[in-house]
LUMMARZA-985708 format. One line per field, with one value per residue: residue number from 0; residue in one letter; x, y, z of N, C-alpha, C, O, CB in turn. Coordinates in Angstrom, 1 decimal. Glycine has a CB too. Layout:
# LUMMARZA-985708
resi = [NUM:...]
resn = [A:...]
n_u = [X:...]
n_v = [Y:...]
n_w = [Z:...]
ca_u = [X:...]
ca_v = [Y:...]
ca_w = [Z:...]
c_u = [X:...]
c_v = [Y:...]
c_w = [Z:...]
o_u = [X:...]
o_v = [Y:...]
o_w = [Z:...]
cb_u = [X:...]
cb_v = [Y:...]
cb_w = [Z:...]
END
This chain:
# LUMMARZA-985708
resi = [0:1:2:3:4:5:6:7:8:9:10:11:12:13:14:15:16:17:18:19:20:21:22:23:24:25:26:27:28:29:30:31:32:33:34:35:36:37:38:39:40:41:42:43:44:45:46:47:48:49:50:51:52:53:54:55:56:57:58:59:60:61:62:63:64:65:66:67:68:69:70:71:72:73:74:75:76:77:78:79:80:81:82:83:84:85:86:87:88:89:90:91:92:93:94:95:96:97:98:99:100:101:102:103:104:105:106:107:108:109:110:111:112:113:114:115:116:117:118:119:120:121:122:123:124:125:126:127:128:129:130:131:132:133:134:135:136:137:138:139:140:141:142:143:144:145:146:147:148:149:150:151:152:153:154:155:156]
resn = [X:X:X:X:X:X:X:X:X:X:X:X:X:X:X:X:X:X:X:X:X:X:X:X:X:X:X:X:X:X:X:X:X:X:X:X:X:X:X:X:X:X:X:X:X:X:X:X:X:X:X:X:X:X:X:X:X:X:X:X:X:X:X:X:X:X:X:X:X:X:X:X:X:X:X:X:X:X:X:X:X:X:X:X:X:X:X:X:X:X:X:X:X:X:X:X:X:X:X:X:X:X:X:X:X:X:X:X:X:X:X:X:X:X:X:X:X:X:X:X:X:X:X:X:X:X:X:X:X:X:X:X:X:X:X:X:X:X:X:X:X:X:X:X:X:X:X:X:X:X:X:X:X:X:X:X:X]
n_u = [97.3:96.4:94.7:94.8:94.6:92.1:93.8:95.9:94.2:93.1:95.7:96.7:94.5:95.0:97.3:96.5:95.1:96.8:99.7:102.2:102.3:103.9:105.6:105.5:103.4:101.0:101.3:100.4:97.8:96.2:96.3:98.6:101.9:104.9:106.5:105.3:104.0:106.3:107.1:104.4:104.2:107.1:106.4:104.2:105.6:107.7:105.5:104.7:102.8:102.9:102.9:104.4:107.3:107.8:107.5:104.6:104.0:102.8:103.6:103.6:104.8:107.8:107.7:106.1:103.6:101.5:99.3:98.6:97.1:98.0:96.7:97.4:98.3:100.1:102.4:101.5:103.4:105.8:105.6:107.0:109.7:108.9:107.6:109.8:111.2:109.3:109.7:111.8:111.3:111.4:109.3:107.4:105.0:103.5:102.7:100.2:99.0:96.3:93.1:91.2:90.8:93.0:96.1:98.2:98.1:99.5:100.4:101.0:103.6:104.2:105.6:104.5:102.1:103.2:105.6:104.1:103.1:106.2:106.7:104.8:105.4:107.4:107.3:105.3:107.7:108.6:109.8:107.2:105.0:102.1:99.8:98.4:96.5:96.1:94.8:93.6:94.5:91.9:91.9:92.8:90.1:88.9:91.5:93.9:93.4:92.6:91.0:88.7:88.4:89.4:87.8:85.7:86.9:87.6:84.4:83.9:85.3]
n_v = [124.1:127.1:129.8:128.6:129.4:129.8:128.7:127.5:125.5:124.2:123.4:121.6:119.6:119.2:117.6:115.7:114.3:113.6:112.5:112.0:113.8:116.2:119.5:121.2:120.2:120.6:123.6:123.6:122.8:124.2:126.9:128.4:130.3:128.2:129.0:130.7:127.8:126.7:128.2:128.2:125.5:125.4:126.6:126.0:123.3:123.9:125.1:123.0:121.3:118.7:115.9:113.1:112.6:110.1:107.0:104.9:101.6:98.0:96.2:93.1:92.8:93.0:90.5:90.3:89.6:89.6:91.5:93.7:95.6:97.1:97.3:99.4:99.9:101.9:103.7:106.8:108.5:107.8:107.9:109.5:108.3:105.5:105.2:106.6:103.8:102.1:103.2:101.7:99.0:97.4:96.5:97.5:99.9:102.1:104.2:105.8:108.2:108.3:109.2:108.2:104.8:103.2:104.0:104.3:103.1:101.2:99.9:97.1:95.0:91.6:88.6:85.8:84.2:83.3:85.3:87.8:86.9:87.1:89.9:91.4:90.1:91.8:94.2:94.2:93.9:96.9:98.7:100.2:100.0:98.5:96.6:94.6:94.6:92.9:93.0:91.6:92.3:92.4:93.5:96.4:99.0:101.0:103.3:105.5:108.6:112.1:114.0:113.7:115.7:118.0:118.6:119.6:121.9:123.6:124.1:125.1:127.1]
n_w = [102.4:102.5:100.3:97.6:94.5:91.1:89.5:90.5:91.3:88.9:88.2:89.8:89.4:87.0:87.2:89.0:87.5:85.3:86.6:85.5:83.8:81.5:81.9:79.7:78.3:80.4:80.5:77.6:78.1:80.3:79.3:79.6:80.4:79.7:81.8:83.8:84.6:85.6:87.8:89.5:90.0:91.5:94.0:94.8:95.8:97.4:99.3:100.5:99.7:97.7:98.5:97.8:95.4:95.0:93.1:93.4:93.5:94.0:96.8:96.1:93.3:95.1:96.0:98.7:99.2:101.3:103.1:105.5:108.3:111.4:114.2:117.2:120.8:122.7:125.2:126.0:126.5:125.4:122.7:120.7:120.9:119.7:117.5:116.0:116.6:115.3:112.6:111.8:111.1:107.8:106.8:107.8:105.8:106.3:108.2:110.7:113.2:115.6:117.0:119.8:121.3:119.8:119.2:116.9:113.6:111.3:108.5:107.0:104.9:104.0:103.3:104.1:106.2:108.5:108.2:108.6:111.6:112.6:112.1:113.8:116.2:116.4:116.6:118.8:120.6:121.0:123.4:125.4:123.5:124.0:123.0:120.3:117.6:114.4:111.6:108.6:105.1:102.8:100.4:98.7:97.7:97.5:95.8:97.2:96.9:95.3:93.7:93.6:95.8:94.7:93.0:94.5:95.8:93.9:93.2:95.3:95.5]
ca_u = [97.8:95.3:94.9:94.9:93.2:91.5:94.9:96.6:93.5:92.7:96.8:96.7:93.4:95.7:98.1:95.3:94.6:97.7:100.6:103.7:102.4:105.1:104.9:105.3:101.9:100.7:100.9:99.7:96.4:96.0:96.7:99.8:103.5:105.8:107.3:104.2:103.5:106.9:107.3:103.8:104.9:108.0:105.6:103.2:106.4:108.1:104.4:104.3:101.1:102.8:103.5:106.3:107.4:108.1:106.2:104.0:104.2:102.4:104.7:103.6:106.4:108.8:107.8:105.5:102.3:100.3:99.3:97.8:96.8:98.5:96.5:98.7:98.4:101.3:102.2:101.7:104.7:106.7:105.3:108.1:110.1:108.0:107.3:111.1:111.4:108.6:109.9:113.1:110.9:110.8:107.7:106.1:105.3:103.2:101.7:99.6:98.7:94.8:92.4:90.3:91.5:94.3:97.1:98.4:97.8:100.1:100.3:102.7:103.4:104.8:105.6:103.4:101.4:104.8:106.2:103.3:103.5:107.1:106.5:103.8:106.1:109.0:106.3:105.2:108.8:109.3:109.2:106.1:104.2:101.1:98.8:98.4:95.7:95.8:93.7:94.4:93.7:91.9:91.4:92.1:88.1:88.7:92.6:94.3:92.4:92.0:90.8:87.4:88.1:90.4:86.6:84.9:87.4:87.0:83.4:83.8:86.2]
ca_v = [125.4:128.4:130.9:127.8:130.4:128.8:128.4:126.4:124.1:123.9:122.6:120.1:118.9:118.1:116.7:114.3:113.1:112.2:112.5:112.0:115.1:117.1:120.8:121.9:119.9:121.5:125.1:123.8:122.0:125.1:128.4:129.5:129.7:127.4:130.0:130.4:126.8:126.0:129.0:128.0:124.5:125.9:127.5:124.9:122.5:124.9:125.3:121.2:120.5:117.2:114.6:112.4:112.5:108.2:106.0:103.6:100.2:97.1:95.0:92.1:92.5:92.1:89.1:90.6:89.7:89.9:92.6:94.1:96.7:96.4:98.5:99.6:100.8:102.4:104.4:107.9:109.5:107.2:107.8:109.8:106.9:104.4:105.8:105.8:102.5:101.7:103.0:100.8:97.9:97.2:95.6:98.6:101.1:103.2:104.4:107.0:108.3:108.1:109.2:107.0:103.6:103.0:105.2:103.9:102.1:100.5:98.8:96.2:94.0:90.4:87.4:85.0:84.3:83.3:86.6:88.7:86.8:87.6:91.5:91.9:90.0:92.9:95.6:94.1:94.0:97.7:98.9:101.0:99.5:97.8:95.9:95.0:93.5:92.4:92.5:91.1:93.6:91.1:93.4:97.8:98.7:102.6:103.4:107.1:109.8:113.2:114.2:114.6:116.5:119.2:119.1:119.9:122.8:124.3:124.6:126.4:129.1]
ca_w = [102.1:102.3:99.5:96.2:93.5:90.2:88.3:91.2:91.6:87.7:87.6:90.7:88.8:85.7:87.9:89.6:86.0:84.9:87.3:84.7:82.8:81.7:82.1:78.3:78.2:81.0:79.6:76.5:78.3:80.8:78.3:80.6:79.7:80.6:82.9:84.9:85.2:86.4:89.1:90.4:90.8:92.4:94.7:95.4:96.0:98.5:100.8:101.1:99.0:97.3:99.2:97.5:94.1:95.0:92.5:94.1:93.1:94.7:97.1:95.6:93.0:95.4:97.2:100.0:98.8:102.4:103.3:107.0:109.2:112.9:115.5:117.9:121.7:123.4:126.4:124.8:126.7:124.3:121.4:119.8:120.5:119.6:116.4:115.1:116.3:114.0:111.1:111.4:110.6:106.8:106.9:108.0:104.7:106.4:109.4:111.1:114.4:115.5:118.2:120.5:121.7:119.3:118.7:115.7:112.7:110.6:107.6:107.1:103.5:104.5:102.5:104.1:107.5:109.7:108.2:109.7:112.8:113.0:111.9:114.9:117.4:116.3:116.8:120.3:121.3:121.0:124.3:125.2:123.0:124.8:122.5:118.8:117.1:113.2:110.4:106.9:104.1:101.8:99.2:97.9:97.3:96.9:96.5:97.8:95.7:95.6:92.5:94.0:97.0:94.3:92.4:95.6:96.4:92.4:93.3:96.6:94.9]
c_u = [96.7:95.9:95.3:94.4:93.1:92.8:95.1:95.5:93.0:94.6:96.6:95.4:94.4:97.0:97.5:95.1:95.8:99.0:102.2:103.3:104.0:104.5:104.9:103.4:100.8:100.4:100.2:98.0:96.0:95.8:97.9:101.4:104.1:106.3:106.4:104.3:104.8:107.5:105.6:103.8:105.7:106.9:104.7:104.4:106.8:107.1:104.3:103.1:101.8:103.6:104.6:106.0:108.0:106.9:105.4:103.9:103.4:104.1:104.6:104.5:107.4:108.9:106.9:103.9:101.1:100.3:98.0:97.8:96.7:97.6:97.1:98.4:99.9:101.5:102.9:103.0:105.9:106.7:106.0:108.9:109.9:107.7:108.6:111.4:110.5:108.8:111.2:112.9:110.6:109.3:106.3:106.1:104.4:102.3:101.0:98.9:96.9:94.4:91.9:91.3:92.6:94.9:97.7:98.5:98.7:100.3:101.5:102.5:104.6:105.0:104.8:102.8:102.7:105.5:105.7:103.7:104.8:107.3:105.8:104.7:107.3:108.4:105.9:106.6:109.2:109.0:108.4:104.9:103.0:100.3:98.9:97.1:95.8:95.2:94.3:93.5:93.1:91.4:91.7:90.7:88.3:90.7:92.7:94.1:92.7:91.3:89.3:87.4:88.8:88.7:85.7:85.5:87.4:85.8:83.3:84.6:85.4]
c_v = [126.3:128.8:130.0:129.1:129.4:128.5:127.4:125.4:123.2:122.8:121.3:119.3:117.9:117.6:115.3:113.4:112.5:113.0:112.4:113.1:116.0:119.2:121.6:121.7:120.7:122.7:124.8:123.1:123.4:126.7:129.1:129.2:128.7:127.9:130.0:129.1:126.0:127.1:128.7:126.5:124.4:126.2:126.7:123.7:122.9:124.8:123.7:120.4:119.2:117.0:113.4:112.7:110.7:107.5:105.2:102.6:99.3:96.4:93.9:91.6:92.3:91.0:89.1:90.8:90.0:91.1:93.0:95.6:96.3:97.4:98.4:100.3:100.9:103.2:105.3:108.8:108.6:107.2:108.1:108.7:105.9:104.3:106.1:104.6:101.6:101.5:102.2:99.7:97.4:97.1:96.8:100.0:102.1:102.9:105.7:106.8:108.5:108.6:108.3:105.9:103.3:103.7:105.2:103.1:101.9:99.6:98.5:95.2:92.6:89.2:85.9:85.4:84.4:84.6:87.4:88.2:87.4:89.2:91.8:91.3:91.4:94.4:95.6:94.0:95.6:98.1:100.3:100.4:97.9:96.8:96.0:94.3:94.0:92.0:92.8:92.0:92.1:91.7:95.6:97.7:100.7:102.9:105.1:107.8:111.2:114.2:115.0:115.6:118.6:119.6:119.8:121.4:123.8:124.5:125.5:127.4:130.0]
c_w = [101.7:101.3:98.0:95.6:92.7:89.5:89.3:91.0:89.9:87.4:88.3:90.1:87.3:86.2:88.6:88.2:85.4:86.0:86.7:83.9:82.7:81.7:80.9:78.4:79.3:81.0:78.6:77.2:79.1:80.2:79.1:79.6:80.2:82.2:83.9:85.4:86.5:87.7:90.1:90.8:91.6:94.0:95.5:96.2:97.2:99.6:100.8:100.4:98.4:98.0:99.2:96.1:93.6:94.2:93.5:92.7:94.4:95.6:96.9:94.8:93.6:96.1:98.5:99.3:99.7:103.1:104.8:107.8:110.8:113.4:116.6:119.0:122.5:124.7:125.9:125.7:126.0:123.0:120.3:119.5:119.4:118.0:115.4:115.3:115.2:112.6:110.7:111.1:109.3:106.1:106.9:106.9:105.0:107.5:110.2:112.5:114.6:116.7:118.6:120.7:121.2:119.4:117.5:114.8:111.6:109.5:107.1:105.8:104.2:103.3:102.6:105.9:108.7:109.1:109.2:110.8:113.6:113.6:113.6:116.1:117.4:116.6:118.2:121.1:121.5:122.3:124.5:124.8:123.5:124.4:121.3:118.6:115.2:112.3:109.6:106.0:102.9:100.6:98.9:97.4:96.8:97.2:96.9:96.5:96.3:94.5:92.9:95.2:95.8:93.6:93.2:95.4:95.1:92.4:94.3:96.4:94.4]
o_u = [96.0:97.1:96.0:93.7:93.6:92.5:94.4:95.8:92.6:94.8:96.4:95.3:94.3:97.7:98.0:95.0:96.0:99.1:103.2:104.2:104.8:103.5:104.4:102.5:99.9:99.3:99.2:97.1:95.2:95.2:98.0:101.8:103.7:106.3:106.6:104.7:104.7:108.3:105.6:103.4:105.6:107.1:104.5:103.9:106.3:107.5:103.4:102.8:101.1:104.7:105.3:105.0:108.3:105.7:106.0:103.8:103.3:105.2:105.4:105.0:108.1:109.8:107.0:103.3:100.0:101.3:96.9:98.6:95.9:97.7:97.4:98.0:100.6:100.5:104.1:103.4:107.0:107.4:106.0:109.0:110.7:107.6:108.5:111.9:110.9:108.5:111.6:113.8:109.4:108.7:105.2:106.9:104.4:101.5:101.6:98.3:96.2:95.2:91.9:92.4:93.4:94.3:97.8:99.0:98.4:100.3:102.6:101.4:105.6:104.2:104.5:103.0:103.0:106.1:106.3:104.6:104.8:107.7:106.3:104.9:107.9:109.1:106.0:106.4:110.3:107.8:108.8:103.9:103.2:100.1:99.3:96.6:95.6:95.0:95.1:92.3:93.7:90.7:90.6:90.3:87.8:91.2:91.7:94.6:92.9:91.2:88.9:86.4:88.6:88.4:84.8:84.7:87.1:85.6:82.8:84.5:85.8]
o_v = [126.2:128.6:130.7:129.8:128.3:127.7:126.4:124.4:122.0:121.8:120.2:118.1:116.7:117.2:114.2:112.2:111.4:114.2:112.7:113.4:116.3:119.8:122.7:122.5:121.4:123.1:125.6:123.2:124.0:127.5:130.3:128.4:128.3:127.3:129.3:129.1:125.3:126.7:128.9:126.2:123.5:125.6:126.8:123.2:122.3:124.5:123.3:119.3:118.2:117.5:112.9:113.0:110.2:107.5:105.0:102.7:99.7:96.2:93.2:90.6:91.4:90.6:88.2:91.9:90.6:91.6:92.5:96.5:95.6:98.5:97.3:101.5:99.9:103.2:105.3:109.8:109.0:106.6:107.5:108.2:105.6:103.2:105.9:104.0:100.7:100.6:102.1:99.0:96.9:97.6:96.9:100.9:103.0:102.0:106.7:105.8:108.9:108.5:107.4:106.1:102.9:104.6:106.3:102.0:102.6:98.4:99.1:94.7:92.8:89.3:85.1:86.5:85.3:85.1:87.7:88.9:87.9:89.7:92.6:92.1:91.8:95.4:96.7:93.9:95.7:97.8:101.3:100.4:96.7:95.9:97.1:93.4:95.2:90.8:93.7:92.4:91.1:91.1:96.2:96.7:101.2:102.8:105.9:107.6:111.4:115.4:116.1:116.3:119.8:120.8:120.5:122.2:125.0:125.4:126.6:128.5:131.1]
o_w = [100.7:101.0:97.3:96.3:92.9:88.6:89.2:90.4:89.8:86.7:87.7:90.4:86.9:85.3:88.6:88.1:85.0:85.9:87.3:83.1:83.6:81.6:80.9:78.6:78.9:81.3:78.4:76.4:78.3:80.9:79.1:78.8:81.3:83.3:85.0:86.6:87.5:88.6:91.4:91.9:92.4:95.1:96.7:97.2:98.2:100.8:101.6:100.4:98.7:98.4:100.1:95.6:92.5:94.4:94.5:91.5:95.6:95.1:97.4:94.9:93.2:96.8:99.3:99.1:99.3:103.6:104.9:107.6:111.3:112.9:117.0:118.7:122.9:125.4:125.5:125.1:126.3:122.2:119.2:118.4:118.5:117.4:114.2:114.3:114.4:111.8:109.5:110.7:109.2:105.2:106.4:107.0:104.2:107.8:110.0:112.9:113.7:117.7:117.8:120.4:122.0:120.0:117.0:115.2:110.6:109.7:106.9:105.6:104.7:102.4:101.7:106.5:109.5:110.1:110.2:111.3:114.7:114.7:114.4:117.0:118.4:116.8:118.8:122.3:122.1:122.6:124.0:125.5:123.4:125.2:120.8:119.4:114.8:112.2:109.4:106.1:102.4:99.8:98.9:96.8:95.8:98.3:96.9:95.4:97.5:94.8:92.7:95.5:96.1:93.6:92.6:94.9:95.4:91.6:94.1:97.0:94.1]
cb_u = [98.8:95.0:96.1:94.0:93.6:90.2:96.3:97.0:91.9:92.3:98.2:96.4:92.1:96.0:98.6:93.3:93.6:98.2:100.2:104.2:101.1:106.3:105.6:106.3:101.7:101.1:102.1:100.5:96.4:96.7:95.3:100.0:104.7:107.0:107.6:102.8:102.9:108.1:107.5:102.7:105.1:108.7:105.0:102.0:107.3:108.2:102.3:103.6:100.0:103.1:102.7:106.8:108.5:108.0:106.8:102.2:106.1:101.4:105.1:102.9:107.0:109.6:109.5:106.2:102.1:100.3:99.0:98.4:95.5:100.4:95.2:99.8:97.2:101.9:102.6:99.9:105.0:106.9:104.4:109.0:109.8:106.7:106.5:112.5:111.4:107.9:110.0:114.0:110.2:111.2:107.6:106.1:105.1:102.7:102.3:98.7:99.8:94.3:91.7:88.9:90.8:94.5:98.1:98.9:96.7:100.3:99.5:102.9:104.2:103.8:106.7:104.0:100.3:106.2:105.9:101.9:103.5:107.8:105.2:102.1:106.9:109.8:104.9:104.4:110.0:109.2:110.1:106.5:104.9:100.3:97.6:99.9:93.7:95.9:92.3:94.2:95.3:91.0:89.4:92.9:86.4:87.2:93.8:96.2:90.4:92.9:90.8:86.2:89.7:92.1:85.8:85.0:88.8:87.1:82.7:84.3:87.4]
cb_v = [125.3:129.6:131.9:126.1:132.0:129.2:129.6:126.7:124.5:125.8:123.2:120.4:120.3:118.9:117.6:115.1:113.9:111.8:111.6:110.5:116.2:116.6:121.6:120.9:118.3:121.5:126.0:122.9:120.2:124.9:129.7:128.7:130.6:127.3:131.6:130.5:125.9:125.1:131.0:128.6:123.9:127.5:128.5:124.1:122.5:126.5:126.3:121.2:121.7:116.7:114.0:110.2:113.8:107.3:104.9:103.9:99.8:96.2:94.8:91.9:93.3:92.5:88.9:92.1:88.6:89.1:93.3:93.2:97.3:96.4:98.6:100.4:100.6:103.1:103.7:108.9:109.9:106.2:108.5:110.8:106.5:104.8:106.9:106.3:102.0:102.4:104.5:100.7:97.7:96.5:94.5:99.2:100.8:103.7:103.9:107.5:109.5:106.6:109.8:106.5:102.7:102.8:105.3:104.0:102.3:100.4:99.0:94.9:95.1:89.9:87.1:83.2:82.7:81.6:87.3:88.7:85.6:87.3:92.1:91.1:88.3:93.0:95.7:92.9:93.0:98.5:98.7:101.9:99.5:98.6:96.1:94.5:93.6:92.0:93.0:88.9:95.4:89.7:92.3:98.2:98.1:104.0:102.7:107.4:109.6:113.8:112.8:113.6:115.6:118.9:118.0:119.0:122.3:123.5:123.9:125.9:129.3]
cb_w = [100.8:103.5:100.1:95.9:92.6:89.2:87.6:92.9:92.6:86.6:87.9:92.7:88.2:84.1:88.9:90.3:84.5:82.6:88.1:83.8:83.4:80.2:83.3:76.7:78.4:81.6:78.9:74.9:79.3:81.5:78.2:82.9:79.8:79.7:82.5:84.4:83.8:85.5:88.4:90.1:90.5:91.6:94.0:94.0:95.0:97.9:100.4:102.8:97.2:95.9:99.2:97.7:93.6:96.9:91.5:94.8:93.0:93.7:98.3:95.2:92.6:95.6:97.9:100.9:98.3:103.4:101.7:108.0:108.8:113.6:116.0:117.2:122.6:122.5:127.7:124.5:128.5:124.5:121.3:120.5:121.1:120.6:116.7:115.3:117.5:113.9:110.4:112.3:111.2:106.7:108.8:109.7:103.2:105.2:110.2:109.9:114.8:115.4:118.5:119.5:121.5:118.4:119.4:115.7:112.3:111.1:106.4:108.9:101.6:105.7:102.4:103.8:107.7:109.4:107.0:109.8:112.8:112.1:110.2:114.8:117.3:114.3:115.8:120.6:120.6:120.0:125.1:124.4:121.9:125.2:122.9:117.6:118.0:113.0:110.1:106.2:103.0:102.2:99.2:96.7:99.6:98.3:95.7:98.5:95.7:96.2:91.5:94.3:99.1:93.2:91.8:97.2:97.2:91.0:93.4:98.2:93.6]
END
């Protein structure tokens, strides 16, 4: 969303730090009214800037402790396709489209090795889809941030 000014990026900053904030606190941490803060969250809500309001949780709570990344080639005039049939697969919590050699990458949470195996046979059955190859996540090392890119973009204003 072009056109953040320093209030929007000073909020999404205290949104990056704690994410259950409420918005009384928010006026009182910012100096704004309430009113403000909840017409420019209106506002920021409306242009698309947040992404879910879905908690994250590990899938290890429920039983899907393994966790992978499918790479995926397809035959790109199916891709539309290809790509709802994807999301009808449980297994798969998230995926995104890529340049160069792959097309898409997928991460998939399983309950054990014969899970995966299964998941990847259900992904190579979709038709279109050309090739997978599978690597085991063996570990989050940096998780989904943005805290520093909102610090970057508060300097460049």
């Amino acid at each position: 969303m072009p056109g953040l000014d320093r209030i929007d990026l000073e909020l999404l900053a205290a949104l990056a730090d704690d994410p259950r904030t409420t918005i009384v606190a928010l006026a009182e941490n910012l100096g704004l009214s309430r009113n403000t803060i909840q017409a420019r969250m209106a506002r920021l809500e409306q242009s698309g800037i947040f992404l879910s309001y879905e908690r994250s949780f590990s899938p290890d709570v429920l039983g899907f402790p393994l966790q992978a990344f499918v790479s995926i080639g397809v035959r790109q005039t199916e891709l539309p396709r290809i790509i709802n049939e994807l999301a009808r697969i449980p297994e798969v919590v998230q995926a995104h489209g890529l340049s160069g050699s792959i097309d898409l990458l997928a991460r998939v949470a399983c309950r054990d090795a014969r899970h995966l195996f299964d998941t990847d046979a259900r992904i190579l059955s979709i038709e279109g889809v050309e090739r997978t190859e599978t690597s085991l996540a063996m570990g989050e090392v940096i998780p989904f941030r943005v805290a520093g890119l909102i610090g970057l973009a508060r300097r460049e204003s």
